[in-house]
N, C-alpha and C positions, 0 to 999 in steps of 0.2 A: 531700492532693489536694482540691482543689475544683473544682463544677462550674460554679456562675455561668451556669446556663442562663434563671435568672428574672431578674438583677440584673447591671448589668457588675461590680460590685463588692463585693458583699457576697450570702449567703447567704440562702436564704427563708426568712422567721420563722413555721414554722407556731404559735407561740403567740402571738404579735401580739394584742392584745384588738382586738375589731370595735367597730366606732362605736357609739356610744351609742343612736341611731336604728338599730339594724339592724334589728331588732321591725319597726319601721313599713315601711323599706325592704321587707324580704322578704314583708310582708303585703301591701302598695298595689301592688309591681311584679311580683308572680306569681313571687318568685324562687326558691322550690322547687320550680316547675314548670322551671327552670333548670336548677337545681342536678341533679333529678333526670334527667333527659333527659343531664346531661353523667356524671351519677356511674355510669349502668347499673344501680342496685343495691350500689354498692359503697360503703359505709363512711368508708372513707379516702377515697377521691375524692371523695365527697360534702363534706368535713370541707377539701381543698385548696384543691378549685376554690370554695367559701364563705368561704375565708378571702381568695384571691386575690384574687375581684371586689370584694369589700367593701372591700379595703383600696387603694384603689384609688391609683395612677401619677398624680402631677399635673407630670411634668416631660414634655414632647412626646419629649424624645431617650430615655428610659427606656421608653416606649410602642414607639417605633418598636423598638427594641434587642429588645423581647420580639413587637415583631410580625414581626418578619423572623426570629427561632427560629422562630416558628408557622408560617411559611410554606414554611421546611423541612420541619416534621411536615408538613406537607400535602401534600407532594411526594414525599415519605418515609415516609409510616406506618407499616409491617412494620418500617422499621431502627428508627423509635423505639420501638412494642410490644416488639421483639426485646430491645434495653437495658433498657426497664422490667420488661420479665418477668426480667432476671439480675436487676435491685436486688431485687425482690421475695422472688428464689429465695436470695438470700442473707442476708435479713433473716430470713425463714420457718426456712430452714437451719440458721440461728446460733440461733434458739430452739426450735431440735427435738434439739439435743445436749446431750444429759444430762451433768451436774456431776459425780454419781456422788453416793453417799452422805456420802465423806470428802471435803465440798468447800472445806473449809479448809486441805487438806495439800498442798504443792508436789506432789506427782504427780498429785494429782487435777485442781491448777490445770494443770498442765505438759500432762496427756494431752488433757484438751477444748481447751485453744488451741492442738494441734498439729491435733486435728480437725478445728477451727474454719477457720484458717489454709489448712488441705489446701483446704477447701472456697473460702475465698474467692479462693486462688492459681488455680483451677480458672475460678472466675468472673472473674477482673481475665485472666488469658488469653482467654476468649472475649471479653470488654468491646475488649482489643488486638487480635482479631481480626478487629471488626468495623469498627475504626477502619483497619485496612491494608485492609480489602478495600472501606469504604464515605464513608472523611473527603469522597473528592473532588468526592462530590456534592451537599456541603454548603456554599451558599455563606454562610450567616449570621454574624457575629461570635463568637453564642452557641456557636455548635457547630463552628466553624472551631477558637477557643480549646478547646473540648470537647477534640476527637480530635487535638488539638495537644497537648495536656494529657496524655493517655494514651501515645503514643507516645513522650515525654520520659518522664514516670514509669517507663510499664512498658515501658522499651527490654531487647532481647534480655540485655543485660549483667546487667540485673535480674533478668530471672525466672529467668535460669539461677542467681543467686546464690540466689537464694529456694530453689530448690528442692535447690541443694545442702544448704544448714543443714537444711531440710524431713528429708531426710533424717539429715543428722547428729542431730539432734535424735530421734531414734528409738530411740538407744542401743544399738543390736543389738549390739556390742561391749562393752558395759557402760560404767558412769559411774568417769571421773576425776576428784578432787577433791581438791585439796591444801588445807593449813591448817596453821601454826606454834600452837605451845602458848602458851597464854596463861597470867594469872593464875591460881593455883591449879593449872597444868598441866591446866588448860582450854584445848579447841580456840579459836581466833580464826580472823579471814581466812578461812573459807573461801572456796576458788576455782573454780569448774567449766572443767576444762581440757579440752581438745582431746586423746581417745585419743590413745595412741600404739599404733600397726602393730606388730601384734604376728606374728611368721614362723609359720609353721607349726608345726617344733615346740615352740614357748612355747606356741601352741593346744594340745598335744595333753596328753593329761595325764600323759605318765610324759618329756615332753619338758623342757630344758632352763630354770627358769625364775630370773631374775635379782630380786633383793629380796626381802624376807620377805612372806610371807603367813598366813592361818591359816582355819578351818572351823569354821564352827557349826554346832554339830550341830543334827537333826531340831527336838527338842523343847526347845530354850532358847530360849524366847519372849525372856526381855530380850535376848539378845543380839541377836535379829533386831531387837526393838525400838531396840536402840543403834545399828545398821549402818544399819535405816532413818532416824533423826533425822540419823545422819550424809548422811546421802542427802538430806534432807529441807534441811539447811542450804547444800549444795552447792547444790541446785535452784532454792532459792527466789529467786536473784535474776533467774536464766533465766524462772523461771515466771511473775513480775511484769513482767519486760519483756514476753513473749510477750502476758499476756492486756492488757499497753497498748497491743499492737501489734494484736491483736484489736479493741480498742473503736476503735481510729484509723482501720481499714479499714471496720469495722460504720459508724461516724458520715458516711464517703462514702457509703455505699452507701444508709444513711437518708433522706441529703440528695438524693442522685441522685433516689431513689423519690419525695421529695418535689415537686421541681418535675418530675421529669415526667411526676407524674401531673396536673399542671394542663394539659400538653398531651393529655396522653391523654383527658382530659376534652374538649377543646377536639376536638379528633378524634372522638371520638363524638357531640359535637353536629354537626359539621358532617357525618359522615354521616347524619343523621338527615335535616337539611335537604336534603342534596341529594336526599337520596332523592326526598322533596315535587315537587323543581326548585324551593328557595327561594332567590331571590339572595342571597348573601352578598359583599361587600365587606370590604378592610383601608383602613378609614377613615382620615383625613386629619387628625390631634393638631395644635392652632393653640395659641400659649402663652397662657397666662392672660391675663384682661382685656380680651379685644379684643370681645365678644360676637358673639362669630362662630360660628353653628351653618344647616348646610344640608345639606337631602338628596334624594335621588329616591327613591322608591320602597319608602323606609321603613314597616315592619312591625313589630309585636307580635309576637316569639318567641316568649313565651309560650302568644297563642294558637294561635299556627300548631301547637306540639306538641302540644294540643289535639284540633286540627283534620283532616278525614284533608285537606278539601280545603286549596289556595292560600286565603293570605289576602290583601285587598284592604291596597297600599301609599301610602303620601302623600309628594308631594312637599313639600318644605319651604324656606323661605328666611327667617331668621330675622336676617340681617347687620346691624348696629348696632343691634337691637332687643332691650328688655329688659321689656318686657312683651307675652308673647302671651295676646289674650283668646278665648279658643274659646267661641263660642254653637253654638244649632242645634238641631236637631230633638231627641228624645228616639228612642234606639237607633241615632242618626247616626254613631256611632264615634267619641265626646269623648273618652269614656274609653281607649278601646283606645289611639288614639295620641294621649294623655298616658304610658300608660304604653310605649310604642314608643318616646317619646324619652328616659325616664327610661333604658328598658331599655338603649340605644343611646350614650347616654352611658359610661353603666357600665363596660357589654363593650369600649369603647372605651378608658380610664382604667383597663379590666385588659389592657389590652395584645392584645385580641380583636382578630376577625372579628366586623363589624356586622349586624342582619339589616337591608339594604337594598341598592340596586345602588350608592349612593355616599355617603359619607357624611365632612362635614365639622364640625370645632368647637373653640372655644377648651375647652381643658382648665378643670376648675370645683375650687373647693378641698372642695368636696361637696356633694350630693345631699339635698335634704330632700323630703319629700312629707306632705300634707296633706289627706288622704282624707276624706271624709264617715263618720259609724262608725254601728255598730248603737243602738239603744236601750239606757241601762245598765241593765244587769237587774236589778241592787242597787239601784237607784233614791235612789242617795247624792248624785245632782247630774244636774242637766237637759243634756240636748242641747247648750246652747251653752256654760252652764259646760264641758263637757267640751273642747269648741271651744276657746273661747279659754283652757284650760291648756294643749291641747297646742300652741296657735300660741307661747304664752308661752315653751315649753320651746323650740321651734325658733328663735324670736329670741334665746334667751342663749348657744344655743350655734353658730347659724350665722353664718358670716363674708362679709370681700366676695369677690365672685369666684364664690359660688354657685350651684346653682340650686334652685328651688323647684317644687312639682309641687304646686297644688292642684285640689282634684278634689268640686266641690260646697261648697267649705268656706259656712260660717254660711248655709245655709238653711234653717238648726232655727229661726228666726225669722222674722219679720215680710218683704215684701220692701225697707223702707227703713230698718231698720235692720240687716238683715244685710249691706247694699250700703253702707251707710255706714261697719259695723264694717269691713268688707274694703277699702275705699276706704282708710282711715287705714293701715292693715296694707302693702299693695300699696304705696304712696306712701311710709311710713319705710323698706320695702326696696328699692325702688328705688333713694333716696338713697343709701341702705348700700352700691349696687352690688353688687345680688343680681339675679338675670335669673331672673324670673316666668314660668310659665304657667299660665296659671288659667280650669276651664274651671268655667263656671257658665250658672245660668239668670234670674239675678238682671237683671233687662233696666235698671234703674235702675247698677247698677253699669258693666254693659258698656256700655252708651250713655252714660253720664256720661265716660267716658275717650274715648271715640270722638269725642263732641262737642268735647275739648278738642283734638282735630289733634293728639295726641303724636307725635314724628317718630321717639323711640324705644318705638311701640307698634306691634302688628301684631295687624289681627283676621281671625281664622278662625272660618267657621262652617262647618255638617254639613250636606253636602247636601241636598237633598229631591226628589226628582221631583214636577213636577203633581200626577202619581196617587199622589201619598207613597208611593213607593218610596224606600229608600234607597242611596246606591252605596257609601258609608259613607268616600267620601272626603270631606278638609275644603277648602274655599276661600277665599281674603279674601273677605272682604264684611261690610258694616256688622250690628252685635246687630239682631236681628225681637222685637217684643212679642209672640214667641210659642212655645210649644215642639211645636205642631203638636197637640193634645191628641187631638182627633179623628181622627188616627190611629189611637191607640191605645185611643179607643171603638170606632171599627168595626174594629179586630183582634181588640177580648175580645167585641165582640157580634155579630160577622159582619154589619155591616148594608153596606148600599150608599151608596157616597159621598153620593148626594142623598139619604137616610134621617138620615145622619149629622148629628150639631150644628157648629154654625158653629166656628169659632175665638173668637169674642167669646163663641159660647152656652158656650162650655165654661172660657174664662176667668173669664165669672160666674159 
C-alpha cells in the first residue's frame, strides 16, 4: 500500500540530504522561526516540514498536486489529525510490544506479530472507516487516490480473511505439523497444517482417538525440549512470513506519518496566522525561466509570528525583471521584505500556502542569500575576505534559473570599491540568468545601474515620511545619496527635527 500524498509518484524521502546552503538559508530567512511555529514543539514535525521546504518542487504541476492535497486539510482538519493520530498510534504501538526474552525462537517471533498484526488490523479498520464515511469530501487527486486506495486494499473480503487467520493463528486447538524422514531418519519438510475438527469425543479424554500418540511426563525436560524444536521448525516459516507481513504494514503506516505530518505542520501554521487575520493565499507556480514573480500584499512570516500585531504587506511586480535594487531609508523594511520574498518563494516551491493575498512566480532551480555577517571573532580573515569566500562558494554552486537574495553584501569596505566588487558580481550573474535582489546602501552602485536605463532592472526604495516616519512599505523610485542618518540621531538623542544635523552634516 502506498500513500502518494506528497508526490503523484513516488514516496517522501525523509533522508534526502538538504542543500548545501541550508546553514545560510535558515539563518538569513528566520526559518526556525518557521519551522517552529509549524512543528508545535514536536520533533518529528520539526525534522518533516524542514526537510520539505528545503527540498524544494521545481516542476509547477508537482506544486499544484501538493497544493490541492493542502487545501483539503484545510477544509478538512479533524479527518486528517484523525489519520495521523492512527499512523502515530501504530508506530508508538508496534514499539511498545515486547519480544520477550526468547526473541530468537519462532514462538516468541510468532506471539509479538500476532500482537502486532491484532493492533494494526484494528487500525487499517478504522483507517477503512474513515474513508466509507469521509472519501466524498475530498476533492484533490492526492486523497481521491488515498481513500481509493483503502477501499480496494481493505475491502470487506479482506478483513474478514485477516481476521479469520487472526484467529486461526492462535492455536487454541493446538499445532499440526507434518514432516517425512530424512537423512539419517532425520525430520525434513516440515509443514504447518491446517488443524483438523476434531468431534467431541476425540476431545474428551477417555473418548475414541484415531493414530498413535504418547505423554511426556512432568519432569523430562529433553523431551519437552524435543516436542518444542519440533514446534519450533513447524512455526518458523509461519513466524517469518508473519513478522514480513508486520514490517510491510509498519513501513505504510511510517510513510503515512510521514507526509502527513508535513500537512499537519501546514495546518498549525495556518491556524496560527489566521488567528492574527493574516492573509494567506495558494500562490500561482509559473515554469522556469520566464522571471516572472508578483505580489500584493506580501509579508515576512517570520516576523508576523513574532509579532502580536499585523504586519505591514508590499506590493510587488517584478515581470521580465532580473535585477531588483532596493535603497532607502535605514529601518524602512529592506530587510524584512528581502526576506518575505525569499520566505515566499520557498513555501511556494514546497507546495505551501503563501503569506500574502496573492502571489505569483516563475519556479527557481534555488535559492541563495547573501547576508551581511558578524565580525569574525577568531580574527583569521577580515570582513570582506569573508565576503567574497562566501559569494565564491555560491557562484560555483548556483545555477541559471536562480535567485539570489543579497542583503548589505560588501559594505565591510570602502563605498567604490565595494560598489565596484558588487557591480562585477551582479553583472556575471545576470549573464548566468540568475534573478537578483539586492538591497544596499551603496549609492555609487544603485545609481550606476539606474543610470544605465536597464529594462530588465527594477528599483525600489523605503518609504520615508517628511517627518521620517516610516510605513515600511517599498516603492519604485530612483537610489537618494542618502540613508536618512538624522533620523536616527534624533531617535538615540531625542532632539527636535530643527536641533537635528543636516543630511550632508551627518554624511560628513
Amino acid at each position: 500500500m502506498k500513500a502518494f500524498l506528497m508526490y503523484r509518484d513516488q514516496d517522501f524521502d525523509l533522508g534526502r540530504e538538504l542543500p548545501t546552503n541550508e546553514g545560510a538559508l535558515t539563518q538569513d530567512l528566520g526559518l526556525n522561526t518557521l519551522f517552529e511555529a509549524m512543528a508545535l514543539g514536536d520533533e518529528f514535525l520539526f525534522d518533516v516540514v524542514k526537510k520539505a521546504l528545503l527540498s524544494s518542487l521545481t516542476d509547477p504541476e508537482e506544486i499544484t498536486y501538493r497544493q490541492q492535497a493542502l487545501a483539503d486539510c484545510l477544509e478538512e482538519p479533524e479527518i486528517i489529525r484523525d489519520i495521523y493520530r492512527i499512523a502515530v498510534e501504530a508506530i508508538q504501538g508496534e514499539k511498545n510490544i515486547f519480544l520477550g526474552l526468547l526473541k530468537d525462537s519462532p514462538d516468541a517471533i510468532l506471539n509479538r506479530s500476532l500482537q502486532v498484526l491484532q493492533l494494526f488490523f484494528d487500525l487499517l479498520k478504522r483507517l477503512r472507516q474513515i474513508a466509507d464515511e469521509h472519501a466524498a469530501r475530498f476533492r484533490s487527486e492526492a486523497f481521491t487516490r488515498f481513500f481509493a486506495m483503502l477501499e480496494k486494499e481493505l475491502d470487506d473480503k479482506y478483513l474478514q480473511t485477516v481476521e479469520h487467520h487472526l484467529k486461526e493463528l492462535q492455536f487454541h486447538g493446538g499445532v499440526q505439523i507434518s514432516a517425512r524422514l530424512g537423512r539419517g531418519n532425520k525430520g525434513a519438510n516440515y509443514v504447518l497444517r491446517t488443524p483438523k475438527q476434531q468431534s467431541l469425543m476425540e476431545r474428551l479424554p477417555f473418548g475414541n482417538r484415531s493414530g498413535y500418540s504418547f505423554t511426556i511426563p512432568d519432569r523430562d525436560m529433553s523431551g519437552l525440549r524435543a516436542v518444542d524444536e519440533l514446534r519450533g521448525r513447524g512455526l518458523n516459516p509461519i513466524a517469518n512470513a508473519l513478522a514480513q507481513s508486520t514490517d510491510h504494514i509498519l513501513s505504510f503506516f511510517t510513510m503515512l506519518r510521514s507526509e502527513l505530518a508535513f500537512y499537519i505542520g501546514c495546518l498549525n501554521l495556518h491556524s496560527r496566522l489566521a488567528e492574527k487575520d493574516e492573509p494567506t493565499c495558494f500562490p500561482v507556480p509559473l515554469v522556469s525561466g520566464r522571471d516572472e514573480l508578483s505580489a500584493q500584499g506580501l509579508y515576512d512570516v517570520s516576523l508576523s509570528l513574532n509579532l502580536e500585531e499585523r504586519v505591514v504587506g508590499n506590493d510587488l511586480g517584478t515581470d521580465g525583471k532580473r535585477l531588483v535594487m532596493i535603497t532607502g531609508a535605514n529601518q524602512g523594511g529592506k530587510s524584512t521584505f528581502l526576506r518575505s520574498v525569499g520566505l515566499a518563494q520557498l513555501m511556494m516551491q514546497g507546495g505551501m500556502f503563501v503569506p500574502a493575498e496573492s502571489f505569483r512566480a516563475s519556479v527557481c532551480n534555488g535559492i541563495f542569500t547573501h547576508y551581511k555577517r558578524e565580525e569574525d571573532a577568531t580574527m583569521t580573515s577580515g570582513k570582506l575576505d569573508e565576503e567574497l569566500s562566501r559569494m565564491s562558494d555560491i557562484a560555483a554552486k548556483i545555477t541559471p534559473n536562480s535567485i539570489l537574495l543579497c542583503n548589505e553584501s560588501f559594505a565591510s569596505t570602502n563605498e567604490r570599491e565595494g560598489s565596484e566588487i558588487a557591480r562585477q558580481v551582479v553583472c556575471a550573474l545576470i549573464e548566468a540568468n540568475v534573478k537578483i535582489f539586492f538591497v544596499t546602501h551603496l549609492f555609487d552602485l544603485a545609481y550606476g545601474f539606474y543610470h544605465e536605463r536597464l529594462d530588465t532592472a527594477l528599483f525600489l526604495r523605503a518609504e520615508r515620511q517628511p517627518d521620517g516616519r516610516r510605513t515600511f512599505r517599498l516603492v519604485e523610485g530612483e537610489p537618494l545619496p542618502t540613508s536618512y542618518g538624522e533620523d536616527s540621531y534624533r531617535r538615540i538623542f531625542s532632539v527636535s527635527s530643527e536641533d537635528a544635523p543636516t543630511t550632508s552634516d551627518v554624511r560628513r
